[in-house]
N, C-alpha and C positions, 0 to 999 in steps of 0.2 A: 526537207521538202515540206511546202507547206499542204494544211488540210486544202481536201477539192473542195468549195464550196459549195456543189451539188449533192454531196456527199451528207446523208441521214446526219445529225448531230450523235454521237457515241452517247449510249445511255448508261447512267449512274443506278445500282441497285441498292436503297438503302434497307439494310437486314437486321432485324434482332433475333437470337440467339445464344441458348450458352458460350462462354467464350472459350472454352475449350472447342465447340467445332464450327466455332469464327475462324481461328487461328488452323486449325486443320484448310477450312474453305477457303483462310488469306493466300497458306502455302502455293496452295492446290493453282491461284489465278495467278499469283506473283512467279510462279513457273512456266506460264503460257505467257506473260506480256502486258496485265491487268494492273490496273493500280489499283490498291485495297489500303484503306485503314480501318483502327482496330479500336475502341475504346469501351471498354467493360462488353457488355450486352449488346450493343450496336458494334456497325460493319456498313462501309460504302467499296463496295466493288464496281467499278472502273472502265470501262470495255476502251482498248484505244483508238483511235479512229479506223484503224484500216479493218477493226473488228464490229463498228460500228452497224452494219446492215446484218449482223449474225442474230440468228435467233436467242431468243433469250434463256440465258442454264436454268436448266431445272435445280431444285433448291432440294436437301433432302427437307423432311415434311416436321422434324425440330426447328425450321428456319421460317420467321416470318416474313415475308416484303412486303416491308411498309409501302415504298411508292420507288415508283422508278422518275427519274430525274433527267434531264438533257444539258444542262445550264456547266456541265464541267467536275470534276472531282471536288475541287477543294469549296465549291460552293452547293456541293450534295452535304459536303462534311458540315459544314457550317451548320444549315439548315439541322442535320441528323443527328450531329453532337453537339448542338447546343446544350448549353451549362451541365456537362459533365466534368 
């Protein structure tokens, strides 16, 4: 089914963080329905559309966010992991 086009665009969280609890916070959304990638110190978690209007997760306070993103997953990652 496709996205509603009235429908908020899903927002991309781009995070740095140790990566040990990157990989704990990847688990944690990859178990609800989120798309997360992982690369050293950086993290783009995901929201999928139908989660899109959801408030935004609270981060624990080791977690930076950098910026939040609307343009899709794999062109948060671009922008977030560039030349790693």
């Amino acid at each position: 089914m496709p996205a509603d086009p009235q429908a908020p665009p899903a927002p991309s969280y781009l995070l740095v963080a140790p990566p040990d609890l990157l990989h704990d916070i990847a688990l944690d959304f990859i178990d609800v329905g989120w798309e997360v990638s992982v690369a050293g110190w950086r993290a783009v978690v995901s929201a999928p559309p139908a989660d899109a209007a959801a408030p935004a997760p609270e981060w624990p306070t080791e977690v930076t966010l950098s910026a939040v993103r609307h343009e899709g997953h794999a062109a948060a990652c671009a922008e977030h992991m560039a030349g790693m």
